[in-house]
C-alpha positions in Angstrom: -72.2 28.2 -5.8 -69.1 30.2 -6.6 -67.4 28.3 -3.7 -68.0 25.1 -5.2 -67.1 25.7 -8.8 -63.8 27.3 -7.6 -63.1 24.3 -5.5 -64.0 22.1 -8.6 -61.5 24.4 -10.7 -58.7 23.6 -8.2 -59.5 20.1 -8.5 -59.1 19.6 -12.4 -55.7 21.7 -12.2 -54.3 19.0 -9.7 -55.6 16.4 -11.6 -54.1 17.7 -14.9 -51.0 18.4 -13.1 -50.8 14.9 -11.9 -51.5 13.9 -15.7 -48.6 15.6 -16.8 -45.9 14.6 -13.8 -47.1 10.7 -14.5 -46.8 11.0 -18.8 -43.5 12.8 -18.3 -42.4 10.0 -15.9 -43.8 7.6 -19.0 -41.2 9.1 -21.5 -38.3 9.3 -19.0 -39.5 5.1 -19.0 -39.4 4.9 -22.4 -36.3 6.5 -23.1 -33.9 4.5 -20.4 -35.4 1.0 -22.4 -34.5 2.4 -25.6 -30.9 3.4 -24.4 -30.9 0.3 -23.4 -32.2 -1.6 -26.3 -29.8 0.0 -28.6 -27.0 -0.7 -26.3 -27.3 -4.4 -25.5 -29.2 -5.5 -29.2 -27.3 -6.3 -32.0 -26.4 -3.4 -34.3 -27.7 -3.7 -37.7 -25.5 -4.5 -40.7 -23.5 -1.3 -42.0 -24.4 -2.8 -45.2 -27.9 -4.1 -44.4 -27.5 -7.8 -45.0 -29.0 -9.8 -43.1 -27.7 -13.0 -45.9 -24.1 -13.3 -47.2 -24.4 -11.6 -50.7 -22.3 -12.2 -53.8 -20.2 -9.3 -55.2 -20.1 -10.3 -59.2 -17.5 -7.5 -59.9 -14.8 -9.6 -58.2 -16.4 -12.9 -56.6 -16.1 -12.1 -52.9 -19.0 -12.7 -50.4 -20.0 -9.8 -48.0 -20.9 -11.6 -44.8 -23.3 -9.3 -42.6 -21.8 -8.3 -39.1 -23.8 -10.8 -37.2 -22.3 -13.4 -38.7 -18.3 -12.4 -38.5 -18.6 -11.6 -35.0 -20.1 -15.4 -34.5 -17.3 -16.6 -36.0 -14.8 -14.3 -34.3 -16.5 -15.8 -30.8 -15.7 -19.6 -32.1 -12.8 -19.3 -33.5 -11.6 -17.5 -29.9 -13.4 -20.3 -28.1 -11.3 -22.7 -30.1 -8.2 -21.4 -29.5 -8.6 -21.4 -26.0 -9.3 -24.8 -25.5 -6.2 -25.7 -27.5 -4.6 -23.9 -24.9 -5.8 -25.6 -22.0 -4.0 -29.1 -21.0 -6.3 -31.9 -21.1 -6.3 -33.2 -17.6 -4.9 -37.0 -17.3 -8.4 -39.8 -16.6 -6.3 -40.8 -13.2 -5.4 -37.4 -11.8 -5.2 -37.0 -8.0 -6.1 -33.3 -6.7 -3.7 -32.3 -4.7 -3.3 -29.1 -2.0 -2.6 -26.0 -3.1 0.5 -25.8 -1.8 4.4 -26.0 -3.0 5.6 -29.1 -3.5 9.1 -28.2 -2.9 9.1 -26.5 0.5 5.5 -27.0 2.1 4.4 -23.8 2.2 1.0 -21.8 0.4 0.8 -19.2 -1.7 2.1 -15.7 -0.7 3.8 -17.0 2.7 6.3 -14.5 3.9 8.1 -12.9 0.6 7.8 -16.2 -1.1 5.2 -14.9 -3.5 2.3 -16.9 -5.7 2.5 -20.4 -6.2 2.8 -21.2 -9.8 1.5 -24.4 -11.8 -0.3 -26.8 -12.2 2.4 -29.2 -13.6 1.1 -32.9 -14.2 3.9 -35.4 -13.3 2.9 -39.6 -12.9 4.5 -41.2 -10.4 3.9 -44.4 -8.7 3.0 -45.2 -4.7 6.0 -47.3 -4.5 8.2 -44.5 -4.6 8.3 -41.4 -2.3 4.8 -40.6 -2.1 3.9 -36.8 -1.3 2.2 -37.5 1.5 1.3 -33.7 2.3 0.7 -32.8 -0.9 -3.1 -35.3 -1.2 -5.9 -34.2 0.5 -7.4 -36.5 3.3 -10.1 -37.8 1.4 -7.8 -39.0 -2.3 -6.4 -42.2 -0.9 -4.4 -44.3 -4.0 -3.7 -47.5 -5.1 -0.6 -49.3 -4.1 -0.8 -51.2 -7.6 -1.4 -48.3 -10.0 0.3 -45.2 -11.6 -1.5 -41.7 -10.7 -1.1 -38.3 -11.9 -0.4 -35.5 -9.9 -0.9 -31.6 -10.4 1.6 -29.9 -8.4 2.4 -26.0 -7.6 5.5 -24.7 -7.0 7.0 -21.0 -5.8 9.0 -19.2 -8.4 11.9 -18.6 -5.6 11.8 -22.4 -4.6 11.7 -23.3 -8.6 14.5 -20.7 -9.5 17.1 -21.7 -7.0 16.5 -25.2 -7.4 19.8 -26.9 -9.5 19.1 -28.7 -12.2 15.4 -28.0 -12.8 15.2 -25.8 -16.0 12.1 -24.6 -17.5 11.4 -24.5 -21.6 8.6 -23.7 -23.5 6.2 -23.3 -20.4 7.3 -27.0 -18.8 10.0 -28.5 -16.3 12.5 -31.1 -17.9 12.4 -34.7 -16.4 10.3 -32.8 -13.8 8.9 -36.4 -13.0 12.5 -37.8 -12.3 14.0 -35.3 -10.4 10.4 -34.3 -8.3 10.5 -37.7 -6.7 14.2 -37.4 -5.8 13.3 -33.9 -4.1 11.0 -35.6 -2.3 13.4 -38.3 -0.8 15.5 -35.2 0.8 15.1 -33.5 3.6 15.6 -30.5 5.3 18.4 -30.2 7.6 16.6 -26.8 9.0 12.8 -27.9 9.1 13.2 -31.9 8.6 10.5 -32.2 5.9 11.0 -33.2 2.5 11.0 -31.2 -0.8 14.8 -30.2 0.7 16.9 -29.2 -3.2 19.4 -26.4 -2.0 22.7 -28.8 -1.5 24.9 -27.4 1.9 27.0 -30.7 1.7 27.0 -33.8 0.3 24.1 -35.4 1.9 22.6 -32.1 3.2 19.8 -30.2 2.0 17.8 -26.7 2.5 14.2 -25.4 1.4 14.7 -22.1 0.0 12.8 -20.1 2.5 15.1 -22.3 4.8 18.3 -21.1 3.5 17.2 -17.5 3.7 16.8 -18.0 7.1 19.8 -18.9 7.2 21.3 -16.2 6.2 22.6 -18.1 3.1 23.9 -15.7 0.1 22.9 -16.0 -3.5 24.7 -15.6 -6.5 22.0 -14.2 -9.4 25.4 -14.3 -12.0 25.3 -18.5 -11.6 21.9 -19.1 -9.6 24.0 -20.7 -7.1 23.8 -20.7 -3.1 26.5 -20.2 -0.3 26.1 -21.2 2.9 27.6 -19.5 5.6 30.3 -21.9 6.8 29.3 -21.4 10.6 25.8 -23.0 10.0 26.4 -25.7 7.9 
């Protein structure tokens, strides 16, 4: 009989034990989803109003927390869509690619690819062919809009394209008349780096070339041997 009430003894320890591991486990629970509560509710008024209340002393109205940070949020929301360009009805997506010399974004030391700059321009002049992807195919009768990229190098060295207040000047003018030029290194068109009077170079072209720049005037010599 002794046998058996000691191994009944050991029994009720375990069980307790196991009681007391699972109701510590319970508050470890609890406490993580408080922590948690109080980080990701919404804190309480300083103040404690939960309505906007009327100071008589000097007519102002205490607005509780909840409802500043609301308006903080829209107001933010609003300014940022005043920041965004409102995208033209007959846009045509284009490649991600520069328009001037063909190439992507972070090809050799050419760097990011800046943009997008919305120019119209119409199929009857020189159409960017390499610039639309395969499936955008436009009207021969109609004007379309274009989003185009462009490197900072390939924009910089560029004569005659200036850039104020965050856009290009006549950028639709003088985009098409890049396009009509071509390279006399690669062949392809985008060519704005002048070598002679009817010769042009892409700027990743003319660094190839060995060509020199001048930062003092943003101008570019050519070696005479290669022109």
């Amino acid at each position: 009989m002794k046998v058996n009430t000691d191994e009944k003894a050991k029994k009720k320890r375990r069980k307790v034990k196991k009681r007391r591991v699972s109701t510590r486990l319970d508050e470890e629970d609890v406490s993580v989803v408080n922590k948690l509560k109080d980080r990701h509710s919404r804190k309480k008024d300083e103040q404690g109003n939960t309505i906007a209340v009327l100071n008589t002393n000097d007519l102002t109205i205490s607005h509780p927390t909840s409802y500043i940070r609301i308006m903080e949020k829209t107001t933010e929301s609003q300014m940022n869509k005043n920041l965004q360009p409102e995208l033209p009805g007959d846009l045509l997506s284009s490649q991600w690619r520069c328009a001037l010399c063909h190439e992507r974004s972070c090809k050799d030391n050419l760097g990011d690819l800046f943009g997008p700059y919305y120019v119209r321009i119409h199929p009857d002049n020189k159409w960017p062919s390499f610039l639309l992807k395969s499936t955008h195919k436009p009207s021969r009768h109609d004007w379309h809009s274009l989003d185009i990229w462009m490197h900072g190098y390939c924009a910089l060295w560029t004569p005659d394209l200036h850039l104020v207040g965050g856009q290009f000047l006549d950028l639709e003018t003088r985009v098409v008349k890049y396009w009509s030029q071509n390279c006399t290194e690669c062949h392809r068109s985008g060519a704005t780096i002048p070598i002679s009077n009817s010769k042009f170079l892409h700027y990743p072209c003319a660094v190839k070339r060995g060509c020199r720049f001048d930062e003092r005037t943003f101008t570019c010599h050519v070696p005479t041997s290669t022109i």
